[in-house]
py3Dmol code that shows the C-alpha trace and the ligand (Angstrom):
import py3Dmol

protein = """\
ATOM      1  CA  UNK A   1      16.689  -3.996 -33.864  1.00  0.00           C
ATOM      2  CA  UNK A   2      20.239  -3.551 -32.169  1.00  0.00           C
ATOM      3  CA  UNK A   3      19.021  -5.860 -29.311  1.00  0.00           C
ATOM      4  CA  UNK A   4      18.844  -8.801 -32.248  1.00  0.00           C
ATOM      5  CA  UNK A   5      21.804  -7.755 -34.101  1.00  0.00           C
ATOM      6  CA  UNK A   6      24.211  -8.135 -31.296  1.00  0.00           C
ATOM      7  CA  UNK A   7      21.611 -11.029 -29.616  1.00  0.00           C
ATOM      8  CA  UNK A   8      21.693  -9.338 -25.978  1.00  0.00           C
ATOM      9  CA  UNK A   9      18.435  -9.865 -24.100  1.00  0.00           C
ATOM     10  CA  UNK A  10      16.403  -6.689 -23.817  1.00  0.00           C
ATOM     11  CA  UNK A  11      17.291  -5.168 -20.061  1.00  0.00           C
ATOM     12  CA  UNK A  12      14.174  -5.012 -17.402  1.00  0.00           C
ATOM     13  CA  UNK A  13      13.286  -1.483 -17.286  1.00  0.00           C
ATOM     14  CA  UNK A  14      12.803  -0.177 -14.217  1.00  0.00           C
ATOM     15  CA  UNK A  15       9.904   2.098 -12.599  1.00  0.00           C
ATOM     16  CA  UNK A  16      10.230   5.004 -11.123  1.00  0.00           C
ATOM     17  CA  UNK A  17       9.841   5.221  -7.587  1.00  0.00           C
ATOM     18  CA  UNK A  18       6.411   6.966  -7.233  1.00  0.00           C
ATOM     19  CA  UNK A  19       5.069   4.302 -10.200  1.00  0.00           C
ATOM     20  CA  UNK A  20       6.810   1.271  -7.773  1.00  0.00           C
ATOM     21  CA  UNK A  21       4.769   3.092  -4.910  1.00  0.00           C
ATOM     22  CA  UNK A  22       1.902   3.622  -6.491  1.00  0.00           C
ATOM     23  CA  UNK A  23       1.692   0.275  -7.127  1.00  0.00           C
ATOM     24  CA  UNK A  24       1.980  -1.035  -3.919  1.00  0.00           C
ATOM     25  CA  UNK A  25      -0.500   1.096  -2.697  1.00  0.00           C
ATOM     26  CA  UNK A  26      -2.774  -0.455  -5.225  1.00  0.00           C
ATOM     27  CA  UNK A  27      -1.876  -3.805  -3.626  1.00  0.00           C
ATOM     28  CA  UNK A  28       0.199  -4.594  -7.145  1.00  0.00           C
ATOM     29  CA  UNK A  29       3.947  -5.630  -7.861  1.00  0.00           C
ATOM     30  CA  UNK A  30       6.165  -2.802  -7.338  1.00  0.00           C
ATOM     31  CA  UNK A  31       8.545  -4.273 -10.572  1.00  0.00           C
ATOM     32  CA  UNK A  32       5.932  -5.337 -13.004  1.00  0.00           C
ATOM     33  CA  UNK A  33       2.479  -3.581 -11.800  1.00  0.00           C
ATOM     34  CA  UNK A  34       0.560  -6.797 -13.194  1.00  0.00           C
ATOM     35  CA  UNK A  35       1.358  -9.276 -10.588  1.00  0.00           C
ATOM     36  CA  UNK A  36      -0.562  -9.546  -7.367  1.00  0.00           C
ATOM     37  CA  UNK A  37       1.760  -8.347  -4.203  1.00  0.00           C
ATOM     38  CA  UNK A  38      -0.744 -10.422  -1.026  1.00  0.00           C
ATOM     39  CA  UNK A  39      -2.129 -13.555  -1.540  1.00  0.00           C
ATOM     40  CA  UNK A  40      -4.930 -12.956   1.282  1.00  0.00           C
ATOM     41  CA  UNK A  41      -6.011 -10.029   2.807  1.00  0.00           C
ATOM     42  CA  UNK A  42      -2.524  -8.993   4.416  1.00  0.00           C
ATOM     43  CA  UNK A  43       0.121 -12.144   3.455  1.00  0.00           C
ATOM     44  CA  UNK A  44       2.213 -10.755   1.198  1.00  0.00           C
ATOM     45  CA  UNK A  45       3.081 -13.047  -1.532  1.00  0.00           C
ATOM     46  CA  UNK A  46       6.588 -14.795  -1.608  1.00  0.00           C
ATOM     47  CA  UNK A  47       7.543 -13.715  -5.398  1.00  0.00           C
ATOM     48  CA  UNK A  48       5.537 -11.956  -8.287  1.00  0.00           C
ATOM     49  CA  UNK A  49       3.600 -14.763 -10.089  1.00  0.00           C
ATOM     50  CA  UNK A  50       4.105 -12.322 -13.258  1.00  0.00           C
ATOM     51  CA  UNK A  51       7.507 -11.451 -13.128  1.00  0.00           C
ATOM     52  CA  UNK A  52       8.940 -13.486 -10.634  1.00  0.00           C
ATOM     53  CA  UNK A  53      10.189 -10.417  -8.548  1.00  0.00           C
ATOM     54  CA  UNK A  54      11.511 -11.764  -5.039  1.00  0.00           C
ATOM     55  CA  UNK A  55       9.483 -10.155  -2.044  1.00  0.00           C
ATOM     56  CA  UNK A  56      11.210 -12.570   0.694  1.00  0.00           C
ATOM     57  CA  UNK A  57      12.543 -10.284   3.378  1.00  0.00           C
ATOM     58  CA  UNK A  58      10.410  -7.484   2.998  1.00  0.00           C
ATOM     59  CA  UNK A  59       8.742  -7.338   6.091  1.00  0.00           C
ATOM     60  CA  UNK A  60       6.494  -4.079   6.924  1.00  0.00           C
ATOM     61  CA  UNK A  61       6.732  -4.456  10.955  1.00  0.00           C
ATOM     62  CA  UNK A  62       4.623  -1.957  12.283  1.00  0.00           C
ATOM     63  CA  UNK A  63       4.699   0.870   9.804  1.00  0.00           C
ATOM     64  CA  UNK A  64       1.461   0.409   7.696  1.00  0.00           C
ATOM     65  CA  UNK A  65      -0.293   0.129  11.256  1.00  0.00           C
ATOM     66  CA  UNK A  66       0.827   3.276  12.475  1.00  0.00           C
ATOM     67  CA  UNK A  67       0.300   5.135   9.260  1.00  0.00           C
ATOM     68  CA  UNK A  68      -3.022   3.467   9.349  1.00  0.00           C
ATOM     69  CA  UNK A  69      -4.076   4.834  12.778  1.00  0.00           C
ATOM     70  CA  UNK A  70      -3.055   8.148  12.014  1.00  0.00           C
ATOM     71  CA  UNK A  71      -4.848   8.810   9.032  1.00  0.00           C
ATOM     72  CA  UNK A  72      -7.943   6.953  10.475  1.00  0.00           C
ATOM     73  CA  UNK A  73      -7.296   8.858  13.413  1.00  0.00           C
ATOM     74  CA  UNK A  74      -7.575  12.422  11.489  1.00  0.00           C
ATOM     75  CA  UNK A  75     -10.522  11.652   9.463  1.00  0.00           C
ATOM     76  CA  UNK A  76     -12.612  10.262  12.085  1.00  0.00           C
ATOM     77  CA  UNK A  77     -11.902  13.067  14.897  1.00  0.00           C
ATOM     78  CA  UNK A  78     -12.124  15.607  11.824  1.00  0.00           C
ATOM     79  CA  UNK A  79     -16.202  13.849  11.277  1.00  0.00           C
ATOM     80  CA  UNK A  80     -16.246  13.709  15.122  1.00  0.00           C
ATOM     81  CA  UNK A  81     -15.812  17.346  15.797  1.00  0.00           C
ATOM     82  CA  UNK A  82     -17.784  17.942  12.211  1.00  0.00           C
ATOM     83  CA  UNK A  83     -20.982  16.065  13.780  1.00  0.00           C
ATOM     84  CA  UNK A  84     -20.346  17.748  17.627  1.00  0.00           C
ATOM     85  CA  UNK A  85     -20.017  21.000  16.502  1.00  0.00           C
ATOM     86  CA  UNK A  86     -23.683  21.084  14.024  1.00  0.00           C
ATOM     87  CA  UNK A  87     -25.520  20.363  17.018  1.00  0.00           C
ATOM     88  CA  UNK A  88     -28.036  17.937  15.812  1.00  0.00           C
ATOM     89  CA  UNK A  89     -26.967  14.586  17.293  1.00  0.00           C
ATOM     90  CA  UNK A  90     -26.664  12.694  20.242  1.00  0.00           C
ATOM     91  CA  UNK A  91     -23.789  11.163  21.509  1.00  0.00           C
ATOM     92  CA  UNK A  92     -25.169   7.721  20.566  1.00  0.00           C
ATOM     93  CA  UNK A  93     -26.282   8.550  16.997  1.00  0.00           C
ATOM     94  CA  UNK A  94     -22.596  10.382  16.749  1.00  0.00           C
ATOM     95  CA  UNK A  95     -21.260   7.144  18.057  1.00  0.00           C
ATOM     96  CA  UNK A  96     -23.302   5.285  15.865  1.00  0.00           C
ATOM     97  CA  UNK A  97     -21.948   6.962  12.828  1.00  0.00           C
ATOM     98  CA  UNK A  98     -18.225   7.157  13.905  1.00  0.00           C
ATOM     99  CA  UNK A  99     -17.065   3.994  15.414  1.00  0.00           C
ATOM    100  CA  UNK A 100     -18.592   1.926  11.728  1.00  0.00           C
ATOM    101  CA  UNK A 101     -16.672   4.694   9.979  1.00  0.00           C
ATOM    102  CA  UNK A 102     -13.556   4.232  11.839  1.00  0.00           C
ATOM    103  CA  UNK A 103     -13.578   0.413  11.622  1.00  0.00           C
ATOM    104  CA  UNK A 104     -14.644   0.542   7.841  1.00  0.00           C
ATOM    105  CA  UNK A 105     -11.550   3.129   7.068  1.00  0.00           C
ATOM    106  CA  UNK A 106      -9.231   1.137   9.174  1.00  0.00           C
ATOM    107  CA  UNK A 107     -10.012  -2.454   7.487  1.00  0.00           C
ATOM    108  CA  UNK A 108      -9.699  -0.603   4.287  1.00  0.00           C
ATOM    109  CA  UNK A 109      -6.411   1.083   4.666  1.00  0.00           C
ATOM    110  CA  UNK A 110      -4.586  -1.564   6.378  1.00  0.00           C
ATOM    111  CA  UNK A 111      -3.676  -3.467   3.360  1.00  0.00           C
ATOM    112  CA  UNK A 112      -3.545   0.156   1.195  1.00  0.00           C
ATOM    113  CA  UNK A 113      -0.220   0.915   3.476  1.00  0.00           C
ATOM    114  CA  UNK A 114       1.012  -2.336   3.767  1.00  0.00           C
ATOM    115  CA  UNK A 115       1.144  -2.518   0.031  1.00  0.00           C
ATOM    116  CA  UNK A 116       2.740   1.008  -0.078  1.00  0.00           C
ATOM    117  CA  UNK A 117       5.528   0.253   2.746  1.00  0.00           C
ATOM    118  CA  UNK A 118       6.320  -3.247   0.833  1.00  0.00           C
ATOM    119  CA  UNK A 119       6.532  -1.171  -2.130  1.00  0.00           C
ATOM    120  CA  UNK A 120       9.095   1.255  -0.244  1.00  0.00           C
ATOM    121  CA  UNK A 121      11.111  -1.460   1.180  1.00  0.00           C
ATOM    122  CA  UNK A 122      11.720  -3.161  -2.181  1.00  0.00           C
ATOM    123  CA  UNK A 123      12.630   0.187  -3.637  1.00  0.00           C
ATOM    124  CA  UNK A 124      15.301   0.679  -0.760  1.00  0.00           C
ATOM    125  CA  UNK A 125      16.110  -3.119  -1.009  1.00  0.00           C
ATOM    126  CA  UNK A 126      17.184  -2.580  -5.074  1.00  0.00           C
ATOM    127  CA  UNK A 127      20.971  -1.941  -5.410  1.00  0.00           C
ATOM    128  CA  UNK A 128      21.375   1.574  -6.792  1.00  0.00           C
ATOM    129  CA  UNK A 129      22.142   1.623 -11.058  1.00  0.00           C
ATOM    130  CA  UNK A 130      25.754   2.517 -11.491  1.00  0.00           C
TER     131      UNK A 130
END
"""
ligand_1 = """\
1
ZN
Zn 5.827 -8.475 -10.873
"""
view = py3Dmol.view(width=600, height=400)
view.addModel(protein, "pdb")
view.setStyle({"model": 0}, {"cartoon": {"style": "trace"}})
view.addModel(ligand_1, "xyz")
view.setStyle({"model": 1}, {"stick": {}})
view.zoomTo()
view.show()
């Protein structure tokens, strides 16, 4: 009603910070949650195709990859040392279970924590509300 009467365009609210990462962890924009953030598996789209939100220079490096590793790293020496220490397998059937697990989590998390760090880097990008 005051927006109209004095004929200002409403302002772009903006997310919180653990919504913005939440999003990107959900492979989603960080500004609008609607748009997609990649455009293939792990190319990160140039702008939101909902609300035109600018991801040019956001550029993850190494960080998802490293996060990746560790947390693939925990679960699958945490099932290791679960499957060594019952007793009941051999190495290969251990093996056999493991290494697909590892690959599996790995291929599934890559994107996961690429989506978050995007989603932390455009959140550090933003200029701070004054
Ligand atoms: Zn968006």
């Amino acid at each position: 009603m005051l927006i109209a009467a004095t004929g200002l365009a409403p302002m772009k609210s903006d997310p919180s910070s653990g919504l913005s990462l939440l999003r990107g962890l959900t492979r989603k924009c960080p500004s609008c949650g609607v748009g997609k953030l990649f455009a293939s598996y792990l190319k990160p789209r140039d702008s939101c195709e909902h609300c035109q939100e600018s991801f040019a220079g956001l550029n993850a490096d190494d960080g998802p990859a490293w996060l990746t590793v560790g947390a693939v790293t925990i679960i699958s020496v945490s099932l290791l040392f679960i499957l060594e220490s019952s007793g009941g397998y051999s190495y290969t059937v251990e093996m056999l279970i493991v290494l697909p697990t590892t690959i599996a989590l790995a291929l599934l998390l890559l994107p996961l924590t690429k989506g978050f760090f995007i989603a932390a880097l455009w959140l550090l990008s933003r200029k701070p509300n004054t």
